[in-house]
C-alpha positions in Angstrom: 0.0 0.0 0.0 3.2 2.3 0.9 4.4 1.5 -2.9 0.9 2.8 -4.2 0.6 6.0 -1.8 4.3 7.1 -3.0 3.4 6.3 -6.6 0.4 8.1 -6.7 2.0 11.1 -5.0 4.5 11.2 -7.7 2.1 11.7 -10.1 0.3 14.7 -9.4 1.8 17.2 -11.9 0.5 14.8 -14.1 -3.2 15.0 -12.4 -3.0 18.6 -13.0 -2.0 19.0 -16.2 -4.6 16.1 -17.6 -6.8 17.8 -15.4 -6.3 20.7 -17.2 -6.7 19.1 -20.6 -9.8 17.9 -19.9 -11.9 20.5 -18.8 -10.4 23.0 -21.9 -12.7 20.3 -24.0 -16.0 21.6 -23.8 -18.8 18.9 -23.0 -21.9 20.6 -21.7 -24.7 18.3 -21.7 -26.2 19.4 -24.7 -23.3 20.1 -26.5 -23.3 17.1 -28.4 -19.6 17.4 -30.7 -17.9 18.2 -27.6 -18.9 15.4 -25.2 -17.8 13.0 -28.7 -14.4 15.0 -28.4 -14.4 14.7 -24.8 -15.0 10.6 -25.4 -12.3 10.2 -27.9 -10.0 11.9 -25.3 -11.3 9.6 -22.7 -11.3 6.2 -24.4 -7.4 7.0 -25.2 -6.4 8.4 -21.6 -8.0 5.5 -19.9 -5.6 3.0 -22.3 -3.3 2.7 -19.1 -5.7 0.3 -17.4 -4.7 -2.1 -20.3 -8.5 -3.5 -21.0 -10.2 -2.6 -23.9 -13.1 0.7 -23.9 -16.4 -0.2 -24.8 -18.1 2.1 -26.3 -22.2 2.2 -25.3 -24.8 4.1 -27.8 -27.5 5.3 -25.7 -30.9 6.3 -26.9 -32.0 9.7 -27.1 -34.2 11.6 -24.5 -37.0 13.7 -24.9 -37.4 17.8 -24.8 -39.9 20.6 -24.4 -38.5 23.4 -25.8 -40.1 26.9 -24.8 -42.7 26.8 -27.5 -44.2 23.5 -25.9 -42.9 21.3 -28.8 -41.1 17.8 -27.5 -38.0 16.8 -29.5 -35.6 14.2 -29.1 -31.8 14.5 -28.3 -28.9 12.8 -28.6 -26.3 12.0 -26.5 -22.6 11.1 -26.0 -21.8 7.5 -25.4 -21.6 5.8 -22.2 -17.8 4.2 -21.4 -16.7 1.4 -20.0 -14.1 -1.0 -19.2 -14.0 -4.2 -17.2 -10.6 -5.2 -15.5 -9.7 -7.8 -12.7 -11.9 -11.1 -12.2 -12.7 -13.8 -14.9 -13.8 -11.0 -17.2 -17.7 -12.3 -16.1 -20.6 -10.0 -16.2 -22.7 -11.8 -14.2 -23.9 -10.9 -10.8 -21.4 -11.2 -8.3 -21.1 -9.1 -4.8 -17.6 -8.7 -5.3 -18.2 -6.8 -8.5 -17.0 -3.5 -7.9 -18.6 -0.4 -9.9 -16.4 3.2 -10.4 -18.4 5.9 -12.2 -18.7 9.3 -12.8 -20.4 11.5 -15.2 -18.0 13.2 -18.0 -20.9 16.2 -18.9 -20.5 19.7 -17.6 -23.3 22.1 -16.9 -21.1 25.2 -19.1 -22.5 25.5 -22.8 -20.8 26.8 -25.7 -21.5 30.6 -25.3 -20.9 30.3 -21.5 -17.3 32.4 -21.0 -16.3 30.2 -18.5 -14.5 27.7 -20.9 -10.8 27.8 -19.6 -8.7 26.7 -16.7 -6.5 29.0 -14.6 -4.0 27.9 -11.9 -4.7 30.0 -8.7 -2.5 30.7 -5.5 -2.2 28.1 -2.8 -2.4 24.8 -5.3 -5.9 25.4 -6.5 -7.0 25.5 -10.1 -10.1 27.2 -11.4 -11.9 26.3 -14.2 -14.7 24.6 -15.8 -15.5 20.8 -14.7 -12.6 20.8 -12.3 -14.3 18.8 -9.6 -18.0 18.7 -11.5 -16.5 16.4 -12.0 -13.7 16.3 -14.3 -11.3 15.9 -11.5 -13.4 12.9 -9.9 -12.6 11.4 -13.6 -9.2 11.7 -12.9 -9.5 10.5 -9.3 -11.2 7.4 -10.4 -8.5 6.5 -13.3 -5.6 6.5 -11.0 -7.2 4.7 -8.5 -7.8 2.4 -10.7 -4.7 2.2 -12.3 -2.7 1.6 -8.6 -4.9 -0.5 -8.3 -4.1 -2.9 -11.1 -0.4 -2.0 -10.7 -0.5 -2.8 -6.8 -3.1 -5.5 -6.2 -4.3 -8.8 -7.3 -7.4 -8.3 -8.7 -8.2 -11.6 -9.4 -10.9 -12.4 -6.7 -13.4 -8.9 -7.8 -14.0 -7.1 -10.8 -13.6 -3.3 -11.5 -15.7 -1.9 -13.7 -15.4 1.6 -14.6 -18.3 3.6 -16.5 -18.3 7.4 -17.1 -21.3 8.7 -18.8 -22.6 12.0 -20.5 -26.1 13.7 -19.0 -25.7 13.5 -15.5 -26.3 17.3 -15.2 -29.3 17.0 -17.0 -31.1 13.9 -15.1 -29.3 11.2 -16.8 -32.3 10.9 -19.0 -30.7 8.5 -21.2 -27.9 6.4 -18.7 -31.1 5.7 -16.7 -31.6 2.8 -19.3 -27.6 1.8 -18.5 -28.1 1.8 -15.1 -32.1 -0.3 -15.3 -29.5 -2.8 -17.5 -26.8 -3.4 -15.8 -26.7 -2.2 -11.9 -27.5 -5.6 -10.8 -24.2 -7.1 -11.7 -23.0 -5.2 -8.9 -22.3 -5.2 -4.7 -21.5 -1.5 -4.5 -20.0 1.2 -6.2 -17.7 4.4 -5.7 -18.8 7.5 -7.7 -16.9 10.3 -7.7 -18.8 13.2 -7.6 -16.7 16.4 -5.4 -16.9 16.1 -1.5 -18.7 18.9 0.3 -17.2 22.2 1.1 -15.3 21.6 3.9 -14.2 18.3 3.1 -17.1 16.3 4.6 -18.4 13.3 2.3 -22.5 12.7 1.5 -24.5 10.4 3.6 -27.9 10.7 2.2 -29.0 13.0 -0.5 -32.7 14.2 -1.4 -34.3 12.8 -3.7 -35.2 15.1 -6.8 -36.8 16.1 -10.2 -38.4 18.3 -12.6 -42.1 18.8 -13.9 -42.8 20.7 -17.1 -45.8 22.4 -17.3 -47.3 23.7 -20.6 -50.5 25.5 -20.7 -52.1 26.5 -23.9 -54.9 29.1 -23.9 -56.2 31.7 -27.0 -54.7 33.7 -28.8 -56.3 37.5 -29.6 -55.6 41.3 -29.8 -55.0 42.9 -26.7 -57.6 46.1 -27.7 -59.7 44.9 -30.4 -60.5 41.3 -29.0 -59.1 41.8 -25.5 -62.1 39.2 -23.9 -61.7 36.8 -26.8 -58.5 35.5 -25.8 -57.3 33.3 -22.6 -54.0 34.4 -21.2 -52.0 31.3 -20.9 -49.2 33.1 -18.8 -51.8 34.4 -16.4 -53.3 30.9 -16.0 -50.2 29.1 -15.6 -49.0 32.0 -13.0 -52.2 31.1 -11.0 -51.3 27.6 -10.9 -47.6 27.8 -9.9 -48.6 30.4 -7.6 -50.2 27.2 -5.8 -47.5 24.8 -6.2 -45.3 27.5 -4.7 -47.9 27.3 -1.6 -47.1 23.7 -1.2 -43.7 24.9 0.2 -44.0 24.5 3.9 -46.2 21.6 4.3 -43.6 18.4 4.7 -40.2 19.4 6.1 -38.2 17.3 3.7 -40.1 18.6 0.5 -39.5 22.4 -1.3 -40.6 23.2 -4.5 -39.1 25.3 -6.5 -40.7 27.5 -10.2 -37.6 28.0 -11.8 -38.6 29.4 -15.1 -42.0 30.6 -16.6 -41.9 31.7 -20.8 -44.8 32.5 -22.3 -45.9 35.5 -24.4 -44.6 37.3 -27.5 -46.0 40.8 -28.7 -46.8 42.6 -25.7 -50.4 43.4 -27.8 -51.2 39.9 -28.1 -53.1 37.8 -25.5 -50.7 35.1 -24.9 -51.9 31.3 -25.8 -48.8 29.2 -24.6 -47.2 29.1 -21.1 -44.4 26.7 -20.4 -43.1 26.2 -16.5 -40.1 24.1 -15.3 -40.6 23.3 -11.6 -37.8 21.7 -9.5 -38.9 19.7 -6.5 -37.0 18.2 -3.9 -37.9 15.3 -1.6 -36.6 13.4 1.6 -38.2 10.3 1.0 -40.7 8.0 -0.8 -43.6 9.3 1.3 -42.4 12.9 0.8 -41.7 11.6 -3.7 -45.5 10.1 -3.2 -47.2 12.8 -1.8 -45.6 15.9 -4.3 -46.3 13.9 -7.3 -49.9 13.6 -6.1 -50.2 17.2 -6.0 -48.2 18.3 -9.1 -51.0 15.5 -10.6 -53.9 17.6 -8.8 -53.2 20.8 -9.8 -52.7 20.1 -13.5 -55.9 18.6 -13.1 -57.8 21.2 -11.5 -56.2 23.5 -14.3 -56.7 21.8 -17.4 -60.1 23.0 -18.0 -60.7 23.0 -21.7 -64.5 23.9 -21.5 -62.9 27.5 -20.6 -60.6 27.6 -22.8 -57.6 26.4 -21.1 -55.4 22.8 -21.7 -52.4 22.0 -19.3 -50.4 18.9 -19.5 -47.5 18.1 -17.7 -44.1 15.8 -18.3 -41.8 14.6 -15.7 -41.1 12.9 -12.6 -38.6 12.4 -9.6 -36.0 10.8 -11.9 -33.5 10.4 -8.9 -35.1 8.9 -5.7 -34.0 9.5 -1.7 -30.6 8.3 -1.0 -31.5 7.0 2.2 -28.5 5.7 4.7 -29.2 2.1 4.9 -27.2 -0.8 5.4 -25.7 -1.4 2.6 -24.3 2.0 2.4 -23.4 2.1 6.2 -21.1 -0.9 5.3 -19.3 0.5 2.7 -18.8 4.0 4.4 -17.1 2.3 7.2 -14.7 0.8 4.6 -13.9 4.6 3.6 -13.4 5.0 7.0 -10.8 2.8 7.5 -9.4 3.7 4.4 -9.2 7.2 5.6 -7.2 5.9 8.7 -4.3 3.9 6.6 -3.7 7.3 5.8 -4.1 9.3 9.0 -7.1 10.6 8.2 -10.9 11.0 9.3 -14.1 10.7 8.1 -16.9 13.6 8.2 -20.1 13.1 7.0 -23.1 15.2 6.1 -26.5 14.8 4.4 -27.0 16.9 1.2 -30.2 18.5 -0.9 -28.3 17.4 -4.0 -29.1 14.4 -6.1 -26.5 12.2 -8.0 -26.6 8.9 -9.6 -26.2 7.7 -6.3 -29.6 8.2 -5.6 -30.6 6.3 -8.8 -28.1 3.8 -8.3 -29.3 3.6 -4.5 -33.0 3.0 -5.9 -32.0 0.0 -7.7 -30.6 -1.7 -4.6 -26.7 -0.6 -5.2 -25.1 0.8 -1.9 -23.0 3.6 -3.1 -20.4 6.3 -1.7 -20.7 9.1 -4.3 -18.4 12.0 -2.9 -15.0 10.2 -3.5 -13.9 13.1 -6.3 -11.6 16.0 -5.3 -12.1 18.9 -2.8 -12.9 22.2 -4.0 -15.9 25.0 -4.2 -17.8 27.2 -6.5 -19.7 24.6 -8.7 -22.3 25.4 -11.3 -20.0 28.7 -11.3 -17.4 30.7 -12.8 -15.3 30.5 -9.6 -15.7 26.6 -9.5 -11.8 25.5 -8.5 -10.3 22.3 -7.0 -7.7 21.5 -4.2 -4.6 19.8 -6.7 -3.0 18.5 -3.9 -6.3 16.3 -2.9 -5.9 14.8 -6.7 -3.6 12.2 -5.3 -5.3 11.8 -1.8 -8.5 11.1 -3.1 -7.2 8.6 -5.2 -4.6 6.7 -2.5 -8.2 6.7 -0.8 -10.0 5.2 -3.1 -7.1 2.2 -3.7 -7.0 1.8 0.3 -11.4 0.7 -0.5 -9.9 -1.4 -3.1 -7.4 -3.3 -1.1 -9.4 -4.0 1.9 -12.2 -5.3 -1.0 -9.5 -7.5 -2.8 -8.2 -9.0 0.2 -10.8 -10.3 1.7 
């Protein structure tokens, strides 16, 4: 273990400048040539773990754009590589999953698109622990690991995919497929502010509201038409009331569009709505309500039609078991290396949570420490590059030994 702490030390100028490489390659969620560059790139710098990349096509996801039209959109693949073991996909509890999400939430006309090395060893820039730098974690944890250990009693399976920002509207089918084959998995998503690593997240999702009324001139047919953006502002006005009632939920109307010509009664509303739930009671009860209110809306007889698309696609993480075992093997990790352990629960969802809802214990804050994501001042601690990975190969050990 001493060899693979001092070689994974000696490779952090390396961390940073692939770091770096990385998150100049712009792969915002919807940016679809970029996250195919940003694949390319990945399929060759993961070459070190010395198993072939295979290379998973997912299907495309649907989209209301701000007129109310649904599209579908594509992509970037999935990744993934399969090292130690008998090379067997079946299920197996020693079957060890490592992913991460390779998407950024910075589009093509965001300026943030370049890193810059800061004082005291931190480097800001786009992706550099959401979660580029977990990415980087992850690969040389798993490349000590297959330079230091025998990894012939579990399998390592790593998987980075491309529309976690988004939902993971499309990986959801990945996960449906294949998260049985599991016994638990590491993500690598960045650890909390002040170094603490997730618990138990909320669980989360959006609802899309469109409400379609009647067009007509705002002097000369003022009574003829039925203001979609006034009816829809009625309605969210009462989802925004449901705030309040259960502890664990809030419910948040993050964007209303609607309207043109300011002399022309509007006939199309659309509303994004973010909720955010503590458990399956709290995910039961707000979906009920969203349900009710589009209901009590939709009332075509006077001239208004309301429909809604969505759901919680990322359930509670709840602290159970499962995960309670495998965060006191982080634990112990930690203390190989003179370290502690803090943990905190979070109102942010990851794959964890989806994972977690298809009965795979997870730890998903095992990415690098740093601040400011979703921002232009989003930076990452360099020196925890290696530390996060020499504790990620200490998990590894204590699995492979057993």
């Amino acid at each position: 273990m001493n060899q693979a702490y001092d070689w994974l030390q000696t490779r952090s100028n390396d961390m940073a400048s692939e770091l770096e490489t990385l998150c100049n390659i712009n792969s915002s969620s919807d940016n679809l040539d970029g996250l195919l560059r940003a694949a390319d790139w990945l399929t060759q710098y993961f070459q070190p773990l010395g198993v072939p990349c295979e290379r998973i096509e997912l299907p495309t996801y649907p989209v209301i754009d701000d007129l109310g039209n649904e599209t579908n959109s594509t992509t970037g693949p999935a990744l993934r590589w399969d090292m130690g073991g008998a090379g067997d996909r079946g299920v197996d509890q020693k079957n060890v999953l490592l992913t991460i999400h390779y998407d950024t939430v910075y589009g093509l006309q965001d300026p943030f698109q370049k890193c810059t090395l800061l004082e005291g060893g931190r480097m800001r820039g786009p992706g550099v622990i959401d979660a580029k730098g977990g990415i980087v974690v992850m690969r040389y944890a798993a490349i000590a690991a297959r330079k230091f250990l025998d990894l012939s009693p579990l399998r390592l399976t790593v998987v980075l995919t491309p529309d976690e920002e988004i939902g993971s509207p499309s990986t959801i089918t990945l996960w449906n497929k294949i998260a049985h084959e599991f016994g638990s998995a590491l993500l690598f998503e960045p650890s909390m502010a002040d170094g603490s690593l997730v618990s138990s997240r909320k669980g989360t999702g959006t609802f899309t509201i469109v409400v379609h009324g009647k067009a007509a001139h705002a002097g000369r047919n003022f009574n003829a038409g039925r203001n979609a953006v006034v009816h829809a502002s009625r309605m969210v006005a009462d989802l925004h009331e449901l705030n309040g009632q259960r502890p664990n939920v809030t419910v948040n109307v993050g964007r209303i569009r609607g309207g043109h010509a300011v002399n022309v009664v509007p006939d199309l509303a659309v509303t994004r709505v973010n909720v955010r739930v503590g458990s399956m009671e709290d995910q039961r009860w707000i979906e009920s309500q969203v349900q009710r209110f589009v209901e009590t809306y939709n009332v075509p007889d006077q001239g208004y039609t309301v429909s809604v698309q969505g759901s919680i696609h990322a359930p509670p993480k709840i602290q159970d078991e499962g995960t309670n075992d495998l965060m006191k093997r982080v634990e112990r990790s930690a203390e190989k290396l003179g370290e502690s352990i803090r943990w905190k629960e979070s109102g942010g969802a990851s794959d964890g949570n989806k994972l977690q809802g298809l009965n795979l214990p997870n730890v998903d804050t095992l990415g690098p420490d740093g601040d400011g994501l979703h921002s232009d001042q989003e930076w990452v601690s360099l020196a925890s590059l290696p530390r996060k990975a020499s504790l990620v190969f200490g998990i590894l050990e204590e699995m492979a030994s057993e």
